[in-house]
Kinemage of the C-alpha trace (Angstrom):
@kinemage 1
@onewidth
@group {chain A} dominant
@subgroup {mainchain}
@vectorlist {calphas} color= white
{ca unk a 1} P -2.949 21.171 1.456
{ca unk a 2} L -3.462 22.504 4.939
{ca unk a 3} L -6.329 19.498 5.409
{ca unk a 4} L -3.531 17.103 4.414
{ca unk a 5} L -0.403 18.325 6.627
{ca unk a 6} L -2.765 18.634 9.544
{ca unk a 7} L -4.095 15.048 9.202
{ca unk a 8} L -0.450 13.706 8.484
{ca unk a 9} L 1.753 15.736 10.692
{ca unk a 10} L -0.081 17.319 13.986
{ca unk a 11} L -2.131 13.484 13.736
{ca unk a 12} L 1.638 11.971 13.315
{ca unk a 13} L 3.053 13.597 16.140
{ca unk a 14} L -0.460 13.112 18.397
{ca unk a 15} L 0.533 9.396 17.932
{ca unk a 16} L 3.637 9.361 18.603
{ca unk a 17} L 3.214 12.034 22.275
{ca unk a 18} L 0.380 9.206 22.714
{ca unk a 19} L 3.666 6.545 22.399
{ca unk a 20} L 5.682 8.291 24.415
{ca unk a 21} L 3.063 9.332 27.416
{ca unk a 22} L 1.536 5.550 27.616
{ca unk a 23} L 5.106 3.542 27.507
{ca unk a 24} L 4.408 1.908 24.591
{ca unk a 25} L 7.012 -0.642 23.763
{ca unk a 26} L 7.117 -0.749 20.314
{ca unk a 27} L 4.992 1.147 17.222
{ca unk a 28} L 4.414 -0.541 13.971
{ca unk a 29} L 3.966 2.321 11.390
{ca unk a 30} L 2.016 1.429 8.361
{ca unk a 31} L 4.017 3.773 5.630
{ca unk a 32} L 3.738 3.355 1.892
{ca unk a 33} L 5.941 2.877 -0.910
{ca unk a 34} L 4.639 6.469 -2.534
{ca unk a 35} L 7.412 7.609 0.402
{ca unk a 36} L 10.224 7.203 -2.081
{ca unk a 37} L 11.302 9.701 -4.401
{ca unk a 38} L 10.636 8.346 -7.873
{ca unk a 39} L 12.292 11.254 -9.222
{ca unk a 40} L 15.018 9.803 -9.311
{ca unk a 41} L 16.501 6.932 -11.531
{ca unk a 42} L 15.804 3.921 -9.503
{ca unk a 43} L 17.241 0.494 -9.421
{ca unk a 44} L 15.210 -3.024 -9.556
{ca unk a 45} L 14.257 -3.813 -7.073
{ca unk a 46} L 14.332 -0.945 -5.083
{ca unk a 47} L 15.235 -1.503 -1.483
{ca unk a 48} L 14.393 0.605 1.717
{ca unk a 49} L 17.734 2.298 1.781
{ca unk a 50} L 15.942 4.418 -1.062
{ca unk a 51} L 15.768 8.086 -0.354
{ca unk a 52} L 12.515 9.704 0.518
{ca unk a 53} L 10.523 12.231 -0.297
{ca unk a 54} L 8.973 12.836 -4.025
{ca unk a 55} L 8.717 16.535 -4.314
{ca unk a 56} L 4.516 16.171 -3.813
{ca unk a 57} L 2.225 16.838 -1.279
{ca unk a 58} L 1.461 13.181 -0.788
{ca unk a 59} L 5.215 11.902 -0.667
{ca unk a 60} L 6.507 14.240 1.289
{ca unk a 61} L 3.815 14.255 4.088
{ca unk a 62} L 4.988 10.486 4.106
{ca unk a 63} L 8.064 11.067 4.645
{ca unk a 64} L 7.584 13.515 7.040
{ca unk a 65} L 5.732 11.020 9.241
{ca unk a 66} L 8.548 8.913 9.452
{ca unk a 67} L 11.029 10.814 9.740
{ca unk a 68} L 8.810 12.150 13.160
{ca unk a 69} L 8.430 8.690 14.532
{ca unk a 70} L 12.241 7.970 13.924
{ca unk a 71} L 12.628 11.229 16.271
{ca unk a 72} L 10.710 9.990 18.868
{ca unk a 73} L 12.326 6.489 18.616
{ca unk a 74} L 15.855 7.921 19.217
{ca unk a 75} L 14.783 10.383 22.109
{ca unk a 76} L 12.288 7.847 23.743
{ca unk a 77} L 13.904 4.779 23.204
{ca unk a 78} L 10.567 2.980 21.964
{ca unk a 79} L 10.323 0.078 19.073
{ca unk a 80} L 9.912 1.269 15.687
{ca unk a 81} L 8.683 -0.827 12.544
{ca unk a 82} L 8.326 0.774 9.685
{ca unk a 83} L 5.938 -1.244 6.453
{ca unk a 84} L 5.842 0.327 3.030
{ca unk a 85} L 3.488 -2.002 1.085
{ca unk a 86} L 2.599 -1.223 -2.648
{ca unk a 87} L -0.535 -0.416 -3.481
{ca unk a 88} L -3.145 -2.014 -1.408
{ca unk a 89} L -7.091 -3.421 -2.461
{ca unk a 90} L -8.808 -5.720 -0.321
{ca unk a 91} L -11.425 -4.905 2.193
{ca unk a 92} L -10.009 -2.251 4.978
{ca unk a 93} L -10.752 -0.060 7.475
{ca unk a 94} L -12.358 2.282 4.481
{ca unk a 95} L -13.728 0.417 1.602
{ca unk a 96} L -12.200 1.137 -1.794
{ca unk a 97} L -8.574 2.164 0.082
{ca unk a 98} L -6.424 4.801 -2.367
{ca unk a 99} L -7.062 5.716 -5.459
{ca unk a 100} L -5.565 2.346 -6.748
{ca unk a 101} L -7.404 0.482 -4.427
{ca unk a 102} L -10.741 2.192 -5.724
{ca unk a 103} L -9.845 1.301 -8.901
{ca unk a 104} L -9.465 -2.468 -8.236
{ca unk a 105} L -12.724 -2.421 -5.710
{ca unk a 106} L -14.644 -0.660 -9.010
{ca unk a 107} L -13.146 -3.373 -11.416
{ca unk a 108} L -14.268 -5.979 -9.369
{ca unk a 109} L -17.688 -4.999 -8.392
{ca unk a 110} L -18.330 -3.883 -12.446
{ca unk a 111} L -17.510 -7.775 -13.335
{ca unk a 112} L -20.298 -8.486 -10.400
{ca unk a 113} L -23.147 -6.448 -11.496
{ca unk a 114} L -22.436 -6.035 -15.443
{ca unk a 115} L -22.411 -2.304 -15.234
{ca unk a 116} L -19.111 -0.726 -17.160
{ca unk a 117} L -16.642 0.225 -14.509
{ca unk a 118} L -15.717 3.808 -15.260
{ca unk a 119} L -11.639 4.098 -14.893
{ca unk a 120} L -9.389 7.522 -14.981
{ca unk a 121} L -7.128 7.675 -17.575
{ca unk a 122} L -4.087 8.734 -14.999
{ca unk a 123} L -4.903 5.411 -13.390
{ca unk a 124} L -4.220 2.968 -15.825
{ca unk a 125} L -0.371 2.913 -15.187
{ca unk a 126} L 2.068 0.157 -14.279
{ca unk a 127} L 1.949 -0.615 -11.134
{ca unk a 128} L 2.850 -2.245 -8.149
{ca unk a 129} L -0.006 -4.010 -6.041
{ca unk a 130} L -0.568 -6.138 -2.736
{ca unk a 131} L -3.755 -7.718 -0.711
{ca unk a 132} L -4.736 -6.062 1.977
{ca unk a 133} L -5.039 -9.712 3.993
{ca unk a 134} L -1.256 -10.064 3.251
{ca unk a 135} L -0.591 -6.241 4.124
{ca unk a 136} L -2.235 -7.840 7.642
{ca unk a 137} L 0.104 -10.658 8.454
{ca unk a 138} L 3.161 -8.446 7.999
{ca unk a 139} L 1.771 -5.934 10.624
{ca unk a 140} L 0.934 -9.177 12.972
{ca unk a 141} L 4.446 -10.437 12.678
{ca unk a 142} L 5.971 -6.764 12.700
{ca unk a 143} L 4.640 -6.698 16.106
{ca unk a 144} L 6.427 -9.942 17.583
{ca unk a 145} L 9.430 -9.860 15.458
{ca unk a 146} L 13.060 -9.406 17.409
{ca unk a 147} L 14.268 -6.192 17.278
{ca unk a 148} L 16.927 -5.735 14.999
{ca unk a 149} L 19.328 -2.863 12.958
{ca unk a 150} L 16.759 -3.821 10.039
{ca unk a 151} L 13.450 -1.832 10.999
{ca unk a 152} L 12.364 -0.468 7.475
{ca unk a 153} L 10.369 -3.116 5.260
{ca unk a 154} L 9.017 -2.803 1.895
{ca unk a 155} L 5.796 -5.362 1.646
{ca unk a 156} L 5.064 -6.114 -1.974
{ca unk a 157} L 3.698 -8.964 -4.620
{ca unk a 158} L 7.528 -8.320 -6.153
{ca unk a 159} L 6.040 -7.388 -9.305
{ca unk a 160} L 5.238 -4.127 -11.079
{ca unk a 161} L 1.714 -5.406 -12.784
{ca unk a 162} L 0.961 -3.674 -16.181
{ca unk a 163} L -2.780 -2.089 -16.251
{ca unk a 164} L -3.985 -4.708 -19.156
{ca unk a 165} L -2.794 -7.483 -17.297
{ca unk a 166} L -4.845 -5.949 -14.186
{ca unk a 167} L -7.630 -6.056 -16.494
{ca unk a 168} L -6.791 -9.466 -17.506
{ca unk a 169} L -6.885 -11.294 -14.161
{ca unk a 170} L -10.033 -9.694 -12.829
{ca unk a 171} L -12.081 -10.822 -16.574
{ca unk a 172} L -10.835 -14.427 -16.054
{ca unk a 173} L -12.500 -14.432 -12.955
{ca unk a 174} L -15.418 -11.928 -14.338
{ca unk a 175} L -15.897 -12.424 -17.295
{ca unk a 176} L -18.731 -9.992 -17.917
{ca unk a 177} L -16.390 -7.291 -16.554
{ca unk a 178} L -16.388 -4.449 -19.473
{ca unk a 179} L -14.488 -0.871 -18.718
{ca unk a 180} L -15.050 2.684 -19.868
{ca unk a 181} L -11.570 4.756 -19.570
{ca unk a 182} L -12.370 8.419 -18.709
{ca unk a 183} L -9.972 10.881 -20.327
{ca unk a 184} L -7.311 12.432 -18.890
{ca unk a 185} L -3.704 13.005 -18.012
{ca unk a 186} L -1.808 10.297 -19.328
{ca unk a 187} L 0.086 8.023 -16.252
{ca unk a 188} L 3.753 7.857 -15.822
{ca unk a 189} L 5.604 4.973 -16.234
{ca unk a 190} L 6.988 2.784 -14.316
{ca unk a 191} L 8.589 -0.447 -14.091
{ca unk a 192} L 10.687 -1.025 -10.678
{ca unk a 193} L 9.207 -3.392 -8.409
{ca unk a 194} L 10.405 -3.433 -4.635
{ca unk a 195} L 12.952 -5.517 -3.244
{ca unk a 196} L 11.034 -7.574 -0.852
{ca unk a 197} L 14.007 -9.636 0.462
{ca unk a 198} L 14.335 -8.085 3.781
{ca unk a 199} L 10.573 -8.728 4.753
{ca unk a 200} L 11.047 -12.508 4.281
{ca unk a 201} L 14.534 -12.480 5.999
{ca unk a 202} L 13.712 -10.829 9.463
{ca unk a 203} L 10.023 -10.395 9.639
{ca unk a 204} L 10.067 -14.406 7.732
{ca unk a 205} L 7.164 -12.955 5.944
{ca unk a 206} L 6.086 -13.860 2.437
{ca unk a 207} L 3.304 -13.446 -0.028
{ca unk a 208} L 0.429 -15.811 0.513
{ca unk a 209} L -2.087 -14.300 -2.246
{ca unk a 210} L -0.847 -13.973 -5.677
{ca unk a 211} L -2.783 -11.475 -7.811
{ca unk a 212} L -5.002 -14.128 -9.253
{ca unk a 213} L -5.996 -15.708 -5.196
{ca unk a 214} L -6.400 -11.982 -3.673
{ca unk a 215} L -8.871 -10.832 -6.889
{ca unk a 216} L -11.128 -14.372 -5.938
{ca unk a 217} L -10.546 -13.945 -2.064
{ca unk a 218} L -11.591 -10.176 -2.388
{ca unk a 219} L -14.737 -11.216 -4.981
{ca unk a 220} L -15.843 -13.514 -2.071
{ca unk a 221} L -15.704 -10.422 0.442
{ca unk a 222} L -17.419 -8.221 -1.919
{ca unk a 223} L -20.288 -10.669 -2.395
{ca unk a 224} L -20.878 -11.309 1.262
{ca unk a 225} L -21.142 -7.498 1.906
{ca unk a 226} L -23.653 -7.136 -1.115
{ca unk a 227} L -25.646 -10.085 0.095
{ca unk a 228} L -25.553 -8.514 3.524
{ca unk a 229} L -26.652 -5.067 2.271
């Protein structure tokens, strides 16, 4: 815990003095949407007007970091953009990402090499998913878009995606992908998917990859850095 509010909140607020001290004109803030508080019944889709903060270490720090830039914004006067994508595989500046993102990297690279990709039981939920490549256009246009009342954008595929249809789009691609599921707590559910409206009406950003073309684009990565190894 003390690891965690240390890397989220003195780190936060070094980033944002570093902001204030250098002029910077405008901060795009890579977020998440584990910021909202899904303890709460939640409509579909769920926009950004949502309210924060799930009662966990991991939500809350979230929070927390925005709510620190949004200081800063209104006392400095600085640009603020604010991204929540989903959950985010793809190759990034750590290799399997979050725990969802480790689980799609391990899917993926078990349907490579033939060995059985071991999977947590608490991570075979619903969920909601997005390539990292598309993640990266909707920084690049967060950081040339006009500045607006609208600064808070959830980036998304639109879709929550069940865990055998996960499954299901990385064996028609890999067909020699098999899967052991380790025991454990069972997942919660969940079946809101984020609105994704306001991205595509003032950033005019849209998905590019569906599940299907990030899984083949992301196989393609993988392969190059095993080849390279």
């Amino acid at each position: 815990m003390h690891d965690g509010f240390s890397l989220n909140i003195d780190g936060t607020q070094a980033v944002a003095e570093a902001v204030r001290l250098t002029g910077v004109k405008r901060l795009v803030h890579v977020s998440t949407f584990g910021v909202y508080d899904w303890r709460r019944p939640t409509p579909e889709p769920l926009a950004e007007d949502f309210p924060r903060g799930a009662g966990r270490a991991y939500g809350n720090f979230k929070a927390a970091q925005e709510l620190i830039f949004e200081a800063y914004r209104k006392k400095f006067g600085f640009g603020l953009i604010t991204l929540r994508p989903a959950n985010v595989y793809g190759v990034g500046h750590f290799w399997a990402g979050s725990s969802g993102g480790e689980k799609v990297h391990n899917l993926l690279v078990a349907g490579i090499t033939g060995e059985p990709a071991s999977i947590p039981e608490e991570q075979t939920m619903d969920f909601e998913y997005v390539y990292a490549k598309d993640v990266g256009r909707a920084v690049d246009l967060a950081t040339s878009c006009a500045m607006g009342e609208k600064t808070i954008f959830n980036i998304a595929n639109g879709e929550v995606t069940t865990f055998d249809q996960l499954v299901g789009v990385a064996r028609s691609l890999l067909p020699d992908l098999s899967l052991e599921i380790t025991p454990g707590t069972p997942p919660l559910p969940r079946t809101q998917h984020l609105d994704i409206s306001a991205a595509s009406e003032y950033l005019g950003w849209s998905l590019e990859f569906t599940m299907e073309e990030g899984f083949k684009d992301y196989i393609g990565d993988i392969r190059a850095a095993m080849d390279g190894a």
